[in-house]
C-alpha positions in Angstrom: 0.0 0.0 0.0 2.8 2.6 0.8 4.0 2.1 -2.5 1.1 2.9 -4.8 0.4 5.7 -2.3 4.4 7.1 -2.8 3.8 6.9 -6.5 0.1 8.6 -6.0 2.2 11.8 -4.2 4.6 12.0 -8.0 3.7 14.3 -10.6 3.3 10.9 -12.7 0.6 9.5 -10.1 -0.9 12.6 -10.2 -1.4 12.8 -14.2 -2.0 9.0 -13.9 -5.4 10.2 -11.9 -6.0 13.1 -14.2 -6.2 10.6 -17.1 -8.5 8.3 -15.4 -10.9 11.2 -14.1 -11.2 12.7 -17.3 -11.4 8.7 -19.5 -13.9 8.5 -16.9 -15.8 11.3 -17.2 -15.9 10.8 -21.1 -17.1 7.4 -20.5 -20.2 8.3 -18.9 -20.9 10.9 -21.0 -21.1 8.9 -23.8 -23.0 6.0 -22.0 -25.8 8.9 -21.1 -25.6 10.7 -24.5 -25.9 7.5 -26.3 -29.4 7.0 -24.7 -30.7 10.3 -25.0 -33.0 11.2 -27.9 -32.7 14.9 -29.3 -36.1 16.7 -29.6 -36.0 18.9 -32.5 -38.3 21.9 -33.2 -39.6 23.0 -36.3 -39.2 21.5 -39.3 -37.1 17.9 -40.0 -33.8 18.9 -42.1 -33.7 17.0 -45.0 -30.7 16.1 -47.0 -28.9 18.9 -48.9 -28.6 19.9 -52.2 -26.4 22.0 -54.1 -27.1 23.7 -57.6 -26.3 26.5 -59.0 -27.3 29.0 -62.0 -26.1 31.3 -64.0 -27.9 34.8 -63.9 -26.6 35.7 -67.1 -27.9 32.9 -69.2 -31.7 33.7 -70.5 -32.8 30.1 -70.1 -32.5 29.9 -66.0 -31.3 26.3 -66.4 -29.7 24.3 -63.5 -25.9 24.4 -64.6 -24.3 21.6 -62.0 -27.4 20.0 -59.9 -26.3 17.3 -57.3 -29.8 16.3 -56.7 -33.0 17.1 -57.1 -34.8 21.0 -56.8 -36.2 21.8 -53.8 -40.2 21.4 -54.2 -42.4 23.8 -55.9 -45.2 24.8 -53.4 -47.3 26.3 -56.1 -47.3 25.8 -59.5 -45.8 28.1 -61.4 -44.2 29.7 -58.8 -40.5 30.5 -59.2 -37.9 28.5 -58.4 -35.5 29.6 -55.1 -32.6 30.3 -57.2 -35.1 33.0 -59.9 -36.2 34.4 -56.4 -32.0 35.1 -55.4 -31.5 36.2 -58.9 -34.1 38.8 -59.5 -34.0 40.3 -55.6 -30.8 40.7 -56.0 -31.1 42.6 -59.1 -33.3 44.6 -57.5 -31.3 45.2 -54.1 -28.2 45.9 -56.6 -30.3 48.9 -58.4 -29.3 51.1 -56.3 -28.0 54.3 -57.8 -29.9 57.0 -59.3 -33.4 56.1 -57.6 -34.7 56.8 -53.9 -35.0 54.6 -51.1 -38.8 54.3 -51.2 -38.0 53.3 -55.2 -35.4 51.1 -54.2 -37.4 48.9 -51.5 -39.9 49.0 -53.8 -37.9 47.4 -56.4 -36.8 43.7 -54.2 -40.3 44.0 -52.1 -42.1 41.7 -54.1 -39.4 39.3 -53.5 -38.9 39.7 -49.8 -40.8 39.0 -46.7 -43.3 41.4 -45.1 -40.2 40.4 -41.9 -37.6 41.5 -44.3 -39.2 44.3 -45.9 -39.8 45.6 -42.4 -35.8 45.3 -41.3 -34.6 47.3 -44.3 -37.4 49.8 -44.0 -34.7 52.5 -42.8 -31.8 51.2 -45.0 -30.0 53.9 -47.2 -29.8 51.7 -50.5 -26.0 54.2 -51.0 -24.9 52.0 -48.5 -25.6 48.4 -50.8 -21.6 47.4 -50.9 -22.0 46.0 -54.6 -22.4 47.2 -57.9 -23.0 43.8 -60.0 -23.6 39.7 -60.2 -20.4 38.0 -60.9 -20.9 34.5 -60.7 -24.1 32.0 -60.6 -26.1 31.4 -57.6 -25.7 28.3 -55.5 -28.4 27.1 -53.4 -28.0 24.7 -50.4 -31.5 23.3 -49.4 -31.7 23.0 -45.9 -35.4 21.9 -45.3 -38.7 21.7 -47.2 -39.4 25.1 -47.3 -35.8 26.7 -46.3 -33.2 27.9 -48.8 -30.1 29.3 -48.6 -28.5 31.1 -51.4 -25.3 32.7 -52.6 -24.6 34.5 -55.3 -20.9 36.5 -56.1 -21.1 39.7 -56.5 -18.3 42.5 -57.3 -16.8 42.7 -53.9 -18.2 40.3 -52.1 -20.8 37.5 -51.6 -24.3 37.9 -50.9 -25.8 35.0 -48.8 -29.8 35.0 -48.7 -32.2 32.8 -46.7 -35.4 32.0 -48.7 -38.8 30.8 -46.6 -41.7 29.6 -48.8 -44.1 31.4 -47.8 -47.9 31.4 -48.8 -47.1 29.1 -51.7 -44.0 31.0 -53.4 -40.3 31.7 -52.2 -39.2 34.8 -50.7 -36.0 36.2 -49.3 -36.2 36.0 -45.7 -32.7 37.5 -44.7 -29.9 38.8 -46.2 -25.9 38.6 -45.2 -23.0 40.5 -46.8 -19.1 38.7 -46.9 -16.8 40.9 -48.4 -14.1 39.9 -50.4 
């Protein structure tokens, strides 16, 4: 006994108990967390997708898709990525008009939520002039979108809702380049 106990006062004994609290502690954390059952709220996530489309092409075709479109809630409602594309060709007309002019231009495409957040933006302070690149989408659940689309210094990042049977742009995020 006075041995282990001499060993137990070294630094060596003492990390020797430091690993076996903390393999311990891990132990029974994953014994509990492997019984426990998340609850989630609101909608399931299904898998993602990614696709992406080129603004400047007339046709709106899906250039690369990895998997199917998110769903259509209406018919003939536009797709998520036509939604990205024309509000932010509206949000990017920004020069030469007013702001009433200017929100008045991407309102159809955004939320009565959104509308309300910008509704004391200065559109001089929209950091971009034109699109770039092609939009990429990432669906993230039946009737949530996210969106990105390059612009001229930077990348605008959009979330989309469907919303009374059509997409609309729920949120937008600037990353500048």
């Amino acid at each position: 006994m006075r041995p282990v106990l001499r060993l137990l006062g070294t630094r060596y004994g003492v990390a020797l108990v430091l690993a076996l609290l903390v393999l311990g502690i891990v132990g029974i954390t994953r014994a509990v967390a492997g019984s426990y059952q998340a609850t989630t709220f609101g909608p399931a996530v299904e898998p993602s997708f990614s696709s992406s489309i080129d603004p400047t092409a007339g046709d709106d075709s899906v250039l690369t898709p990895d998997s199917p479109a998110p769903p259509s809630t209406s018919p003939g409602a536009p797709e998520p990525a036509k939604v990205a594309i024309d509000f932010v060709q509206a949000w990017l007309n920004h020069t030469g008009v007013t702001a009433e002019q200017w929100r008045a231009g991407f309102a159809k495409y955004a939320t009565s939520a959104l509308r309300d957040k910008l509704k004391d933006t200065d559109p001089a302070g929209v950091p971009a002039q034109r699109v770039t690149g092609s939009v990429v989408l990432e669906n993230r659940a039946a009737q949530f979108v996210e969106a990105s689309l390059p612009l001229d210094s930077g990348t605008v990042h959009l979330r989309l809702l469907s919303t009374n049977g059509r997409w609309l742009v729920d949120g937008v995020d600037w990353e500048r380049t």
